[in-house]
VOGU-3710 file (C-alpha; in Angstrom, 3 decimals, decimal comma):
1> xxxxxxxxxx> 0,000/0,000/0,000  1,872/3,089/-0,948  0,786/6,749/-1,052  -0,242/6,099/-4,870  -2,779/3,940/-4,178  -4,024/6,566/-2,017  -5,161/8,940/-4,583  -6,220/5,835/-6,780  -8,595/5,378/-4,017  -10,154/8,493/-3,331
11> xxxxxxxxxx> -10,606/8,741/-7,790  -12,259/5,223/-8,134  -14,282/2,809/-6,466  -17,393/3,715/-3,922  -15,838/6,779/-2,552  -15,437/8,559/-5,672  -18,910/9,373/-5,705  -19,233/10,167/-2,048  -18,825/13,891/-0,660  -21,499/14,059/1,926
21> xxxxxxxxxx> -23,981/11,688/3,801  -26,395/11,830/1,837  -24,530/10,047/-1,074  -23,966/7,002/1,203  -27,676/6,780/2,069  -27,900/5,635/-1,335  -25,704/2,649/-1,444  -26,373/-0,971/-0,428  -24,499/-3,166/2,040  -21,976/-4,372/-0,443
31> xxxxxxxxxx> -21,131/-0,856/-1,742  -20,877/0,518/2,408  -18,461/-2,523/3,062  -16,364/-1,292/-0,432  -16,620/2,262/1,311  -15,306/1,067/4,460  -12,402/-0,401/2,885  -11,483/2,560/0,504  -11,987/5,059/3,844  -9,307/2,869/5,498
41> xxxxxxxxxx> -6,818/3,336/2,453  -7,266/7,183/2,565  -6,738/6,969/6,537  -3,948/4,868/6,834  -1,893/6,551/3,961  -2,699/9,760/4,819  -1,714/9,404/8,528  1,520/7,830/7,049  2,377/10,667/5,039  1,238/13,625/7,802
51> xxxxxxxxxx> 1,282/11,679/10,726  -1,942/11,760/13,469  -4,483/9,624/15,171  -4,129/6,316/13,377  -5,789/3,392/15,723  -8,607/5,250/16,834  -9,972/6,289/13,643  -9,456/2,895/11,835  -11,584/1,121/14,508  -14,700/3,785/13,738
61> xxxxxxxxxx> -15,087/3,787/10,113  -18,167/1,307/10,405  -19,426/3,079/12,686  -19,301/6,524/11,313  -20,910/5,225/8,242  -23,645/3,475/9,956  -24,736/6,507/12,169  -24,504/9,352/9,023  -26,611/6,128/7,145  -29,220/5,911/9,311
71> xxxxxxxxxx> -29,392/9,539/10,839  -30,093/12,906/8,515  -27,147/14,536/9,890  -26,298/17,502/9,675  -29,945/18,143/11,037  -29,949/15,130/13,567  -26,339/16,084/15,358  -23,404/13,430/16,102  -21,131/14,900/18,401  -17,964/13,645/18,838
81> xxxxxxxxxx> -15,728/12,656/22,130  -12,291/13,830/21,837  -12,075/13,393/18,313  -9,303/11,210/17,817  -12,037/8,982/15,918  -13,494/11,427/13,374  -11,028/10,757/10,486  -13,813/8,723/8,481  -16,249/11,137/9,697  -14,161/14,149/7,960
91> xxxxxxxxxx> -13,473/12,341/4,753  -17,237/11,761/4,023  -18,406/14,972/5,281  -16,977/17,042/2,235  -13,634/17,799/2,961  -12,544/14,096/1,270  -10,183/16,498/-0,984  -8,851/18,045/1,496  -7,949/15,095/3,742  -4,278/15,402/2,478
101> xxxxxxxxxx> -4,050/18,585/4,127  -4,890/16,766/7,732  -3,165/18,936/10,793  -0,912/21,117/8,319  -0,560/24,594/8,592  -4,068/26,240/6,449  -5,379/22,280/6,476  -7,970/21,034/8,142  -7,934/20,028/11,822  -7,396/16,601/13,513
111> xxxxxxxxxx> -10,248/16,969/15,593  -13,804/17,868/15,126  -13,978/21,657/14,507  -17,046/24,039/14,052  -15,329/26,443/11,958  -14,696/23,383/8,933  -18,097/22,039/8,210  -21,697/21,869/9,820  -21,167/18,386/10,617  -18,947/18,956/13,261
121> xxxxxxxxxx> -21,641/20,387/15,433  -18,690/20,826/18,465  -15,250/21,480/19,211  -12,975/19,447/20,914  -9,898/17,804/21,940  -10,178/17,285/25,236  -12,512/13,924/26,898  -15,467/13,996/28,391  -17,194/16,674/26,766  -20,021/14,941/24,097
131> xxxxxxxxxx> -22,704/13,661/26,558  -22,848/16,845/28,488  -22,774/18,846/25,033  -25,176/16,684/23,603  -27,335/17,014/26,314  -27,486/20,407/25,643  -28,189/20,113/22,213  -31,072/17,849/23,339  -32,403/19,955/26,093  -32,736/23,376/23,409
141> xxxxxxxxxx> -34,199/20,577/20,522  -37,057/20,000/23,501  -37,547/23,859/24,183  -37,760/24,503/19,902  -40,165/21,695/20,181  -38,326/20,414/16,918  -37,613/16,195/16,840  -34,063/15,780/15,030  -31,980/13,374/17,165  -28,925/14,033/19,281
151> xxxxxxxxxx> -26,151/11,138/19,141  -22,471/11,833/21,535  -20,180/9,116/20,377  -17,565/8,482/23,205  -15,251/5,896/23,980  -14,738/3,542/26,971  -11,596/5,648/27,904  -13,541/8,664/27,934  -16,049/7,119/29,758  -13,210/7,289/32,910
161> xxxxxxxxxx> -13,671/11,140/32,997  -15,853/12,646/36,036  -17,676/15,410/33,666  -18,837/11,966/31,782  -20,709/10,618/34,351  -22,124/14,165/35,604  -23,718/13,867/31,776  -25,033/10,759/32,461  -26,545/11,423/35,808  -28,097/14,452/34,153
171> xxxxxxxxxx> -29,137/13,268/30,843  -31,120/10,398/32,729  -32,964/11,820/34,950  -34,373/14,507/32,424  -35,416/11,992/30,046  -35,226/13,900/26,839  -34,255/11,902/23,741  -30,877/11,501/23,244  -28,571/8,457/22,104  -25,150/7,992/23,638
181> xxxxxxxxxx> -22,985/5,853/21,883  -20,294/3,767/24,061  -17,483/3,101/21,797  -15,956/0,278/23,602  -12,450/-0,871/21,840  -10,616/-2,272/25,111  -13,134/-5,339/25,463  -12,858/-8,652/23,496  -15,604/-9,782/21,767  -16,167/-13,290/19,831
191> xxxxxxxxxx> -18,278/-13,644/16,515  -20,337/-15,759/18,208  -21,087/-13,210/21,188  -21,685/-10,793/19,142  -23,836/-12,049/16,161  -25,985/-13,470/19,268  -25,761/-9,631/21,037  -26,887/-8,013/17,972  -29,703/-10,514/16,736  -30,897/-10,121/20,220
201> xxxxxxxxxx> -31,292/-6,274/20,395  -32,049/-6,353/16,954  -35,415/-8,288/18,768  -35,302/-5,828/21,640  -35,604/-2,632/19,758  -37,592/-3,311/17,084  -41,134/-1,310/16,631  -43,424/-4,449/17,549  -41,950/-5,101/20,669  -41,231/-1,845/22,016
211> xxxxxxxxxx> -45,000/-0,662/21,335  -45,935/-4,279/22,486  -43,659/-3,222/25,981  -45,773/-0,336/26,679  -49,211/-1,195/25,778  -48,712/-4,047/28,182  -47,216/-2,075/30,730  -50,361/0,492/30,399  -52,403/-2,326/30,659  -51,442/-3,855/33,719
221> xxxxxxxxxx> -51,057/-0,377/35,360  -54,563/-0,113/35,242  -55,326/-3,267/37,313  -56,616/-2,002/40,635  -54,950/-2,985/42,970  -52,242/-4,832/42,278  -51,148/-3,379/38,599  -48,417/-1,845/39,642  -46,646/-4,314/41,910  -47,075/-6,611/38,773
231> xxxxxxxxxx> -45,534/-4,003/36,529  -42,390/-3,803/39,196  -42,109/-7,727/39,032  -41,984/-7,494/35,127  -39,552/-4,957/35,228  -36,945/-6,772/37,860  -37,724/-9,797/35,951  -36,135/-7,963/33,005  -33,724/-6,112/34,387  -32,015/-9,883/36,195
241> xxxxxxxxxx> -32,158/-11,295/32,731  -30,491/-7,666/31,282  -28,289/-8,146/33,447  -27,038/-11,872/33,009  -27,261/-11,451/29,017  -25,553/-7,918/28,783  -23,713/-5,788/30,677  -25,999/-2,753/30,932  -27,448/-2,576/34,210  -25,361/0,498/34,992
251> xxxxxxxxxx> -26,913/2,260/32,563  -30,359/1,130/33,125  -30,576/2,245/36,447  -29,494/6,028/35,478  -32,374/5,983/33,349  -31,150/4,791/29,920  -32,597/2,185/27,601  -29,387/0,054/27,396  -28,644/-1,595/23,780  -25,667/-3,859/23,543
261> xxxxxxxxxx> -23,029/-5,048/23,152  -23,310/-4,667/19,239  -20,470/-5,489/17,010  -19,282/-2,463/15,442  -17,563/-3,460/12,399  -20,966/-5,378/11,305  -22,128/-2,746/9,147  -25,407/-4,427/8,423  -26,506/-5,132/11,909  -25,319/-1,957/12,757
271> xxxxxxxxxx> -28,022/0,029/10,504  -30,866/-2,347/11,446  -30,009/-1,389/15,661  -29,759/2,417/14,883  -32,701/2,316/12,771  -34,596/0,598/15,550  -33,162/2,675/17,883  -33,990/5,814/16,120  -37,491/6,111/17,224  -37,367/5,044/20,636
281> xxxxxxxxxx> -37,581/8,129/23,148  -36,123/8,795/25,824  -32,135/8,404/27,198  -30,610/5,607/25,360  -27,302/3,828/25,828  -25,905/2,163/22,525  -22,893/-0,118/23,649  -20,654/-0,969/20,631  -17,575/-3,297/20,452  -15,142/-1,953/18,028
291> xxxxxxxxxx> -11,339/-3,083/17,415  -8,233/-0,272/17,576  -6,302/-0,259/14,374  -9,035/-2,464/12,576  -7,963/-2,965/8,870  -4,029/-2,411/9,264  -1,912/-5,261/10,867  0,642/-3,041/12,914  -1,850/-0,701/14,271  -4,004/-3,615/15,576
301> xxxxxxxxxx> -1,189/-5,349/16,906  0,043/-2,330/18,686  -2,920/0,004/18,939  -1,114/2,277/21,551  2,042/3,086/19,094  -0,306/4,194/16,563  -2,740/6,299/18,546  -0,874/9,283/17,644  2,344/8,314/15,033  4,531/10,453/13,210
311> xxxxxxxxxx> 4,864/10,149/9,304  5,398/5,890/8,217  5,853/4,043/5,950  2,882/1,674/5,313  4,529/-1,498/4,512  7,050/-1,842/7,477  4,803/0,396/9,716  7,897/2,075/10,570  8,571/5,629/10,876  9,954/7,466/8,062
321> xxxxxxxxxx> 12,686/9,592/10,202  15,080/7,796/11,804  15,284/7,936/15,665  17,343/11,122/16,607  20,258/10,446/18,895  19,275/13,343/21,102  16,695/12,624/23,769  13,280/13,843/24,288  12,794/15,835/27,505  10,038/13,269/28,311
331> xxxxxxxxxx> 12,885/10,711/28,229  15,246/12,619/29,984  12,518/13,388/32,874  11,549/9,279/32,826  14,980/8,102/33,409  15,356/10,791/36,151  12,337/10,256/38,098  13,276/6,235/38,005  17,168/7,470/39,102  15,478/9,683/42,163
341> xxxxxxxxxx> 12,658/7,108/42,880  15,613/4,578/43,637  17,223/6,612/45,790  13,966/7,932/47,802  11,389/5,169/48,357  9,132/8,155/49,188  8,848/9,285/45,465  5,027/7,509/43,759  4,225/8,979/40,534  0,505/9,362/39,181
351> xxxxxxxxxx> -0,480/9,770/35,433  -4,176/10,336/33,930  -4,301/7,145/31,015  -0,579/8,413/29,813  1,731/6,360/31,123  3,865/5,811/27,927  3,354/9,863/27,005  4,332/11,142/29,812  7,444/8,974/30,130  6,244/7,020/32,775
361> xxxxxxxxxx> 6,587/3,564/31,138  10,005/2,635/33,123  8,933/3,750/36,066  5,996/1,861/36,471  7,757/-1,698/35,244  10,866/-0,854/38,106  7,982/0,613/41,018  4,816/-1,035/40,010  3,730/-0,421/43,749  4,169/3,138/43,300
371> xxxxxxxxxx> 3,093/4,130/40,131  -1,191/5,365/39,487  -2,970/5,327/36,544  -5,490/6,757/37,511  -7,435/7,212/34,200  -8,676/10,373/32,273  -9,294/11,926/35,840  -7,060/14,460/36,390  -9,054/16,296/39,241  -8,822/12,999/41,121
381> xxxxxxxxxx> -5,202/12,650/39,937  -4,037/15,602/41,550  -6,734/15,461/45,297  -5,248/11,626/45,017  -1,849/12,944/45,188  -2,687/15,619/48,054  -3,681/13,019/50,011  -0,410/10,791/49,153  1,884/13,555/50,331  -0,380/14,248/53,335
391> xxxxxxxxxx> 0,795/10,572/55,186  4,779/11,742/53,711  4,836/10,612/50,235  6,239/12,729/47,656  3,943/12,371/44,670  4,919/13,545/41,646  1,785/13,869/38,827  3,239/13,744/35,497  -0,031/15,408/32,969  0,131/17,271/29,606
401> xxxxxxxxxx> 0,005/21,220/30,012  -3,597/21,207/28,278  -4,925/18,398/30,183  -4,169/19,893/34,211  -6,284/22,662/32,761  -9,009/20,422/33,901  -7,712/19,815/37,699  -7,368/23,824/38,276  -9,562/24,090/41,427  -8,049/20,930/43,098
411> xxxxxxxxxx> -4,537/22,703/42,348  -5,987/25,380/44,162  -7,703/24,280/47,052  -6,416/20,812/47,352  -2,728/21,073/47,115  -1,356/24,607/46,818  -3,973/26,402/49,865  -2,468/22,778/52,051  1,135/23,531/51,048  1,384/20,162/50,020
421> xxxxxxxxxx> 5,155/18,792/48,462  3,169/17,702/44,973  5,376/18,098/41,965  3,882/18,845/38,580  5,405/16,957/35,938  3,891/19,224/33,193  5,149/17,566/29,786  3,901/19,332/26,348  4,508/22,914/27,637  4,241/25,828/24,866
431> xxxxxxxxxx> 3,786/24,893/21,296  3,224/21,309/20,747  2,703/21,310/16,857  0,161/19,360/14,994  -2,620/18,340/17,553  -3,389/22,420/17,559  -5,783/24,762/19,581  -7,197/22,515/21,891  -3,931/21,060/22,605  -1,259/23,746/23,352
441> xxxxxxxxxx> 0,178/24,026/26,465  0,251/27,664/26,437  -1,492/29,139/29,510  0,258/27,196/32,515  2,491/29,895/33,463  -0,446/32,335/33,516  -2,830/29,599/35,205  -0,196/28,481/38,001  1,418/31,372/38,684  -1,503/33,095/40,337
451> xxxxxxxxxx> -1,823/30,587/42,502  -0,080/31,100/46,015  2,648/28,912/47,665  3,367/27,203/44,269  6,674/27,228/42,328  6,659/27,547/38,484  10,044/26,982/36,824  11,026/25,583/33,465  14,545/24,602/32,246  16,456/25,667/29,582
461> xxxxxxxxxx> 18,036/21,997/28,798  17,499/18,654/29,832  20,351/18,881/31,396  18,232/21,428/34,024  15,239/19,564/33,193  16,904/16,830/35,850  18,883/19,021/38,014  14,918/21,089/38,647  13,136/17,945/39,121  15,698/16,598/41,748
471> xxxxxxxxxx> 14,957/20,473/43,340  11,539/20,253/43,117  11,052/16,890/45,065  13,814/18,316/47,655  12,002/21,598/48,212  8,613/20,608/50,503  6,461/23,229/48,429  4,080/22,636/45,777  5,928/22,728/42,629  4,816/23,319/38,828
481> xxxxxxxxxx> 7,896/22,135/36,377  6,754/22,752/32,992  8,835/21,465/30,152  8,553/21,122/25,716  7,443/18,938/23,298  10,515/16,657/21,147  13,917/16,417/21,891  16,560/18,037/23,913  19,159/21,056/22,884  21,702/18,446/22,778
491> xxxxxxxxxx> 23,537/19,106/25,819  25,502/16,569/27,588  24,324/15,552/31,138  25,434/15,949/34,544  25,941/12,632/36,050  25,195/13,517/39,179  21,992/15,836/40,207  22,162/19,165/42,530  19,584/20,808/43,827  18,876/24,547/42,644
501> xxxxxxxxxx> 18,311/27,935/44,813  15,220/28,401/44,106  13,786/32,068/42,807  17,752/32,474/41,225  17,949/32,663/37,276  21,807/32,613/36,111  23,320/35,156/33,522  24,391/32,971/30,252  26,081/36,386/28,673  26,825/40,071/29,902
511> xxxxxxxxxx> 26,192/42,768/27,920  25,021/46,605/28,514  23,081/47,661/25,322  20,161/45,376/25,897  19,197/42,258/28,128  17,297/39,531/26,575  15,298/37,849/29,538  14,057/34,001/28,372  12,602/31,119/30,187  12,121/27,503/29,436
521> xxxxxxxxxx> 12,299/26,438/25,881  13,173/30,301/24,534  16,881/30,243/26,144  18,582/29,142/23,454  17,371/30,429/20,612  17,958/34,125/22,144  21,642/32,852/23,156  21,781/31,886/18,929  20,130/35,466/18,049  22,322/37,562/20,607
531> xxxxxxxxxx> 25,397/35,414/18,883  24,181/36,800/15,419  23,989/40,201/16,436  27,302/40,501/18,541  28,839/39,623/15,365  27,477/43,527/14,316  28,983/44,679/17,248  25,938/44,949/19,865  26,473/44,340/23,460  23,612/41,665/24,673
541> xxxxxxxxxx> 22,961/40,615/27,973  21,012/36,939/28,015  19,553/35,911/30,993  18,408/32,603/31,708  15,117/33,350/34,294  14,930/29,471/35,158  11,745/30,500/37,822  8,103/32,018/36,428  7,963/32,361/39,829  9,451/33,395/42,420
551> xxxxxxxxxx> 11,362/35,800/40,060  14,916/36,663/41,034  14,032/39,942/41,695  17,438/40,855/42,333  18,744/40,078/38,934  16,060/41,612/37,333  16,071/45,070/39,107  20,170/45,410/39,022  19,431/44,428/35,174  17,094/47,041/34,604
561> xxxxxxxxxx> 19,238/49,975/36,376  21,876/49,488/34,476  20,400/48,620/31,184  17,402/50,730/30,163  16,720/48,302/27,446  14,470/44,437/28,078  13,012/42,066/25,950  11,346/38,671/27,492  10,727/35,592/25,756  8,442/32,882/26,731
571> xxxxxxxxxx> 6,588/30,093/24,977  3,266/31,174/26,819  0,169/33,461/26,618  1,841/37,148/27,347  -1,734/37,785/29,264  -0,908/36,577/32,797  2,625/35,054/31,524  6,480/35,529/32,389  7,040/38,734/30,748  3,738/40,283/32,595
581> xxxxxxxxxx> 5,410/39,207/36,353  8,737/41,131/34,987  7,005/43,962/34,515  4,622/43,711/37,287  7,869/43,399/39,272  9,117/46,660/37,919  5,806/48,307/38,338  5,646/47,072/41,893  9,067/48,511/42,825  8,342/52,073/40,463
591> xxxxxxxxxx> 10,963/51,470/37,708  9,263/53,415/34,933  12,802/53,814/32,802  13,051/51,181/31,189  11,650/50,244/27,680  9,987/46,752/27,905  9,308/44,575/25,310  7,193/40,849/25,587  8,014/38,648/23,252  4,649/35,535/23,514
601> xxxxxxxxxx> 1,504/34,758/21,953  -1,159/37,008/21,893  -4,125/36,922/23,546  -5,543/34,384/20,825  -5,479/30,261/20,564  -3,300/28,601/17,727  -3,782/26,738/15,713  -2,237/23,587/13,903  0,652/23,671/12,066  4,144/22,579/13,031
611> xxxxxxxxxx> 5,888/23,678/16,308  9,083/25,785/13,778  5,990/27,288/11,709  4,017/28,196/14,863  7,038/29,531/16,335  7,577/31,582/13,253  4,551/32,878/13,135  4,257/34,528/16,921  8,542/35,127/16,950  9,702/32,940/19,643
621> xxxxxxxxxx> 12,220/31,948/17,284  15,885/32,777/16,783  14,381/35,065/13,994  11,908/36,756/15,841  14,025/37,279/18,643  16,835/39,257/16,199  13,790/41,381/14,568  12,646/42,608/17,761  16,107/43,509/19,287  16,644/45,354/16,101
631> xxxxx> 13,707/47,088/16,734  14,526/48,179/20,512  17,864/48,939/19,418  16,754/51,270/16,756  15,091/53,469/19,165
//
């Protein structure tokens, strides 16, 4: 399979004449099983020429098909859970052309995004989010008085999230119509099982029997007397056998009409369930069995190496760039934390469903005792930890910048108003590339630092990536340790780790005509632009701030007395960020002499691309950085 065949595919066959839903409504089984063949083609050689959310995707394309089959979307609304699964969904929702164009710079999105087509009814990135959405959408549908359906597709993992079951608990007790979809693609599930699953809710949901369900119930309500204790009977009657036959009782007793488990790569069965199921009222719970990777051998052998994969190549399934001899800072952090944990049985770590992301693989195989998945629950990842370093522990909660967005309040309250010792592992701070808006970590600085007794601090290296995270498990405070996406500078390492003062930045280069002021990821290309333009002569002072906060107020204030000239660099929101504490620090203390500039990203979200072209575009690069001190300089 080579990237030929991909635009062979997308030219001939089914697909060619498919653009929008309504051009698969008019096809037969054979042709939607062609279609769901020539969908995976396009997926799996696109992803292997761009890169994204491989597994994921390939184990939806029945699915998708079925539910934009049987349902008149745009009208009736699917909305998606994360969106990690809405490749087939994009291709045949009119942007099939531009599927080439997947997560590049001007292309379309990854994930499921308003502002690309009225099929994607809402935006996200994040887990958790459909059933609450879609219960929205439901709840104004019911206050129009109009009857197009509301379907939230979301997986099993999503179905870990606390904001998940605050949907459910919601959507079933208001009773309004509305169809959840449980993609399940952790759980086995044998041909037998599930021809026998779908046959029987194919029974359970048809019209006969539902009507035949509720005249009899209506029936025997009417009895005097005794009607309704009968009725109660029935019902536990069916809800023992529910339970023995399927695994739904959960469900049921938050109010849903439980359907399932259905096979979800049994296109036919599929469309005769959702077509029953379209006209039932009422909550409903449609629990499907789909396989990661389905339709490409590597991916279903290893569905967690191609969740998210850089470009391949489709016949080895390996990846097209060679392994770069320079770490990642996630590696450099994971052999760390195992170096520290072996030296401190005090040290647990705690990840939210990313152990392998977050570089907490080896840990977990050398301290199985001490390492938490706790699932996509990041508030209870972080009050778990409180409570961990409460009885002496030192937990350390390794999470994506975007994703302890959603633990903010137990930051707050839980950890930071206790004083607790909690270090934050934050991997995937500043521009992370690809994945775009809903994925940057570009607001931690400005969301943490507001926070009292907390450290913030971000290294310049990996070399200081280990050096702060043996600090920051030595220090007894809450700590935030924020560091980038892909590999290293390069540096060597220390072999052995010392612990930093904290709230002291170090000076990387004197110089009197201006000081460049950078922290985290920025340090080094402002050491490379101050190079360039000593060659012209200029004088350039390069700081290296190491701490968001507490500043080193010191070395800022002596800095600004004695050059009148500042520029900050951060890979953050300037609204709230690093350069704003510099000057509120200046503010603070009456310094009005000095000109200060704040290099950032605006008060805006960005979007995908990749991490050099996003850099170039807000001038956080080595290029930016020159164009700016040649502006300052001009003055």
């Amino acid at each position: 399979m080579t990237l030929v065949k991909q635009q062979k595919t997308v030219n001939h066959g089914v697909l060619k004449n498919v653009e929008f839903p309504a051009d698969i409504r008019k096809l037969n089984i054979a042709e939607l099983n062609t279609l769901a063949q020539e969908i995976r083609e396009v997926i799996i050689n696109t992803v292997a020429s761009c890169g994204g959310h491989l597994a994921a995707s390939l184990g939806t394309v029945e699915l998708t098909l079925a539910l934009h089959y049987v349902f008149n979307t745009p009208q009736d609304k699917i909305v998606w859970d994360v969106g990690h699964q809405t490749y087939a969904h994009k291709i045949i929702t009119g942007r099939k052309k531009k599927f080439a164009s997947l997560r590049r710079q001007n292309g379309i999105s990854g994930f499921p995004r308003r502002e690309e087509s009225p099929y994607d009814v809402f935006n996200v990135g994040h887990s958790g989010t459909s059933i609450s959405a879609a219960a929205g959408f439901a709840e104004a549908a019911s206050l129009r008085g109009d009857h197009n359906k509301i379907i939230a597709v979301i997986g099993d993992g999503s179905m870990t999230t606390g904001m998940a079951f605050e949907g459910l608990n919601w959507a079933g007790d208001r009773e309004e119509d509305l169809i959840i979809v449980l993609n399940d693609n952790e759980m086995s599930i044998s041909p037998n099982v599930g021809a026998l699953s779908s046959y029987l809710n194919r029974i359970m949901t048809g019209h006969a029997v539902t009507k035949m369900r509720a005249n009899v119930k209506r029936l025997l309500k009417n009895i005097p007397g005794i009607g309704k204790y009968i009725v109660r009977l029935l019902q536990q009657i069916e809800e023992s056998w529910k339970t023995f036959l399927v695994p739904g009782a959960l469900f049921e007793e938050l109010g849903f009409t439980y359907v399932g488990p259905l096979e979800g790569h049994h296109l036919k069965d599929l469309i005769k369930n959702f077509e029953n199921i379209k006209d039932l009222t009422g909550p409903v719970l449609v629990h499907v069995i789909t396989k990661k990777g389905k339709g490409y051998k590597f991916a279903e052998e290893n569905p967690l190496t191609y969740h998210g994969i850089a470009p391949f190549n489709v016949e080895t399934g390996l990846a097209l760039s060679p392994p770069s001899a320079i770490p990642t800072y996630t590696g450099i952090f994971s052999q760390t934390i195992v170096k520290l944990a072996r030296a401190d049985s005090r040290i647990v770590a705690i990840t939210a469903a990313m152990c392998d992301g977050t570089g907490l693989d080896k840990f977990s195989q050398e301290f199985p005792g001490r390492f938490y998945d706790v699932g996509i629950a990041e508030q209870h990842a972080v009050t778990f930890a409180a409570g961990l370093a409460i009885e002496g522990l030192i937990p350390i909660v390794a999470i994506y910048s975007t994703f302890l967005q959603r633990a903010y309040d137990q930051i707050i309250y839980d950890v930071c108003m206790q004083k607790l010792p909690v270090v934050f592992a934050i991997d995937r701070g500043g521009i992370v590339g690809e994945d775009g808006a809903t994925h940057q970590g570009l607001l931690d600085y400005s969301y943490l630092r507001s926070i009292p007794n907390i450290i913030v601090m971000a290294p310049k290296d990996e070399n200081e990536l280990q050096h702060m995270l043996k600090t920051a498990i030595g220090c007894g405070h809450p700590v935030s340790l924020r560091y980038p996406r892909g590999k290293g500078v390069g540096v060597s390492l220390d072999g052995e780790l010392k612990t930093l003062e904290i709230g002291k930045g170090e000076v990387l280069r004197e110089g009197s005509d201006l000081a460049v002021i950078a922290i985290g990821s920025t340090v080094y290309p402002a050491l490379a632009a101050v190079k360039r333009l000593s060659e012209e002569g200029f004088n350039i002072k390069v700081i290296n701030a190491r701490f968001v906060k507490p500043l080193d107020d010191e070395l800022i204030l002596n800095t600004a007395a004695t050059i009148k000239k500042i520029i900050t660099v951060e890979e953050n929101v300037l609204p709230g960020g690093f350069g704003s504490a510099v000057l509120e620090l200046l503010a603070e203390k009456g310094i009005t002499s000095v000109q200060v500039k704040c290099l950032g990203i605006p008060d805006e979200f960005v979007n995908h691309a990749t991490q050099a072209q996003q850099r170039d575009t807000y001038g956080i690069n080595e290029e930016g950085i020159i164009l700016a001190m040649r502006e300052m300089l001009a003055k």
